[in-house]
MDTraj code that builds the backbone (N, CA, C; nanometers):
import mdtraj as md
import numpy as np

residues = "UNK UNK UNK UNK UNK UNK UNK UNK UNK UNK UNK UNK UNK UNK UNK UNK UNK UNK UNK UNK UNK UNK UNK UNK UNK UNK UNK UNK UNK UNK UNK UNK UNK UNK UNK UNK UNK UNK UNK UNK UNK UNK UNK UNK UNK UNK".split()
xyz = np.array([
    [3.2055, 13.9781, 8.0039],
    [3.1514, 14.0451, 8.1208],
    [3.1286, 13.9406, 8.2302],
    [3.1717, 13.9582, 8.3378],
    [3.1511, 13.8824, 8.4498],
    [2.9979, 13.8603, 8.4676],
    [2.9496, 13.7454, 8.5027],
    [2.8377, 13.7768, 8.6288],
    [2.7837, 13.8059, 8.7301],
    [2.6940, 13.8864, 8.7230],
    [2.6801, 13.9840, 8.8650],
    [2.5659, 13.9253, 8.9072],
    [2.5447, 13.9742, 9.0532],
    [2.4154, 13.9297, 9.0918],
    [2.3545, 14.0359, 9.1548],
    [2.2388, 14.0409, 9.1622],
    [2.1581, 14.2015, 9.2269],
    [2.0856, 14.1920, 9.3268],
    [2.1185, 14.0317, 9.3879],
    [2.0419, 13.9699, 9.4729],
    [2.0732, 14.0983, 9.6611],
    [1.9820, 14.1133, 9.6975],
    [2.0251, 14.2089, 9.8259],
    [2.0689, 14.0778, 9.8974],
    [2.1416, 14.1778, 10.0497],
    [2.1721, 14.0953, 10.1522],
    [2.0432, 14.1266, 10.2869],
    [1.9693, 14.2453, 10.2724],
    [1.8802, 14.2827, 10.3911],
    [1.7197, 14.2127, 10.3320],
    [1.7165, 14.1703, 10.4345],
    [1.5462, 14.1753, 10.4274],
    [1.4828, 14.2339, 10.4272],
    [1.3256, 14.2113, 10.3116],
    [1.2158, 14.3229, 10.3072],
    [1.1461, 14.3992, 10.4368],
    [1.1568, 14.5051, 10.4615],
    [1.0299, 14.5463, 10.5609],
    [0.9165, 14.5118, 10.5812],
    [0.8336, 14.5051, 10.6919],
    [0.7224, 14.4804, 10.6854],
    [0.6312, 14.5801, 10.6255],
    [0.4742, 14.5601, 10.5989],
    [0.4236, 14.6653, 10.5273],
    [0.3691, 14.7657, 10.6567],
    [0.3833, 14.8631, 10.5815],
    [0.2871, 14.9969, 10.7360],
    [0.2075, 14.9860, 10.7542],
    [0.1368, 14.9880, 10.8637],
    [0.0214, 15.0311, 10.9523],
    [-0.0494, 15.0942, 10.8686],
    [-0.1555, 15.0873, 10.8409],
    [-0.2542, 15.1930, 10.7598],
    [-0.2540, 15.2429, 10.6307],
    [-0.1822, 15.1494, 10.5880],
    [-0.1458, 15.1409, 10.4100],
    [-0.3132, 15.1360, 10.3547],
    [-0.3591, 15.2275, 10.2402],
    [-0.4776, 15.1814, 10.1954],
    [-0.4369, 15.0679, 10.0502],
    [-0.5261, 14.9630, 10.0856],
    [-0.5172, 14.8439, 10.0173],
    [-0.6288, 14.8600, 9.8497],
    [-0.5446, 14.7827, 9.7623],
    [-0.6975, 14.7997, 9.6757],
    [-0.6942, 14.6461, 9.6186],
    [-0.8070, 14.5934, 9.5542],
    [-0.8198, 14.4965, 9.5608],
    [-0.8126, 14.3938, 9.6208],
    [-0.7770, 14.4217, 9.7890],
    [-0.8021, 14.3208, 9.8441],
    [-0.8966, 14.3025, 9.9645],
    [-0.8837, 14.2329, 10.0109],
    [-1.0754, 14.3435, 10.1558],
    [-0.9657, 14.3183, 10.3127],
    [-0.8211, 14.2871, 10.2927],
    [-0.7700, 14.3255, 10.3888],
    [-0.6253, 14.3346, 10.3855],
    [-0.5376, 14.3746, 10.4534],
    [-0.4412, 14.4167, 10.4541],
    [-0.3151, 14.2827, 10.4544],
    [-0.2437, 14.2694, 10.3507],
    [-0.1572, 14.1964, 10.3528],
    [0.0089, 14.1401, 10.4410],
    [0.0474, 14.0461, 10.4292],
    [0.1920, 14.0590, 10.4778],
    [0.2839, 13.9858, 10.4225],
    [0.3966, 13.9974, 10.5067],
    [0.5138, 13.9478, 10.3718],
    [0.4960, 13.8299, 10.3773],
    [0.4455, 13.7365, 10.5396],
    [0.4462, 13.6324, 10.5645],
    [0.3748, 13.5341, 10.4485],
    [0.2113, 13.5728, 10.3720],
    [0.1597, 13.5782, 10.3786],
    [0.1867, 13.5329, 10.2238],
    [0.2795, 13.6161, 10.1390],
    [0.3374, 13.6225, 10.0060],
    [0.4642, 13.5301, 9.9988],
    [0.5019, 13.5454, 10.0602],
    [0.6396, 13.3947, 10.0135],
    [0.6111, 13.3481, 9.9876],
    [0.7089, 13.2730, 9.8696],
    [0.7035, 13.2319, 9.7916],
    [0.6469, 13.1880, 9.6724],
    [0.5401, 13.3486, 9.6940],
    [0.4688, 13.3618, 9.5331],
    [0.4929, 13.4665, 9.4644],
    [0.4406, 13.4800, 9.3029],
    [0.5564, 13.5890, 9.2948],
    [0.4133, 13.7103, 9.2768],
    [0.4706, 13.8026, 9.3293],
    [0.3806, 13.9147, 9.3624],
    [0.4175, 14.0806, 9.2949],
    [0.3175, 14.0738, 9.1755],
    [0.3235, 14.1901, 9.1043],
    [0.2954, 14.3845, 9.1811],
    [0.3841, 14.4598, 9.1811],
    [0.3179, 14.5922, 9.2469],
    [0.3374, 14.6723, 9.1555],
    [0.2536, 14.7358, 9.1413],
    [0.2158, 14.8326, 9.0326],
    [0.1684, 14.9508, 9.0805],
    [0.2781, 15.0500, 9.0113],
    [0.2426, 15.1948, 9.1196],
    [0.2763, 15.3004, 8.9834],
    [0.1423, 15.3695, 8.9972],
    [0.0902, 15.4664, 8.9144],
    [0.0922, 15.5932, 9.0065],
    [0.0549, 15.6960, 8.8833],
    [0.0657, 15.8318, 8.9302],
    [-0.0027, 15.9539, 8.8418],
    [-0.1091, 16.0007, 8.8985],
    [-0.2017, 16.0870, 8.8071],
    [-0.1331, 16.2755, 8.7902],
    [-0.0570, 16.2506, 8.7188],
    [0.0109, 16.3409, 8.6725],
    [0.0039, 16.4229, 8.5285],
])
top = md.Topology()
chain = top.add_chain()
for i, resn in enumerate(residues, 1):
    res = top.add_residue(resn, chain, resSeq=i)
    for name in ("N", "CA", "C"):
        top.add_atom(name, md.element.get_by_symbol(name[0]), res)
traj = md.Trajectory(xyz[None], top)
């Protein structure tokens, strides 16, 4: 099997305006996270 890569070519978006944050006491950015590695974890009460 060849090697592939899954790497994108576009850059991330910035985050939205008025996102509610948890655990943190303010609103983040991408700037802000480079080059660390940053876990998101998204649940759903279903």
């Amino acid at each position: 099997m060849a090697d592939r890569s899954f790497a994108g070519d576009a850059d991330a978006p910035e985050f939205p305006q008025g996102l509610e944050w948890v655990n943190t006491h303010r609103p983040l950015t991408l700037a802000e996270l480079a080059g660390k590695v940053v876990i998101l974890d998204f649940w759903t009460y279903c």
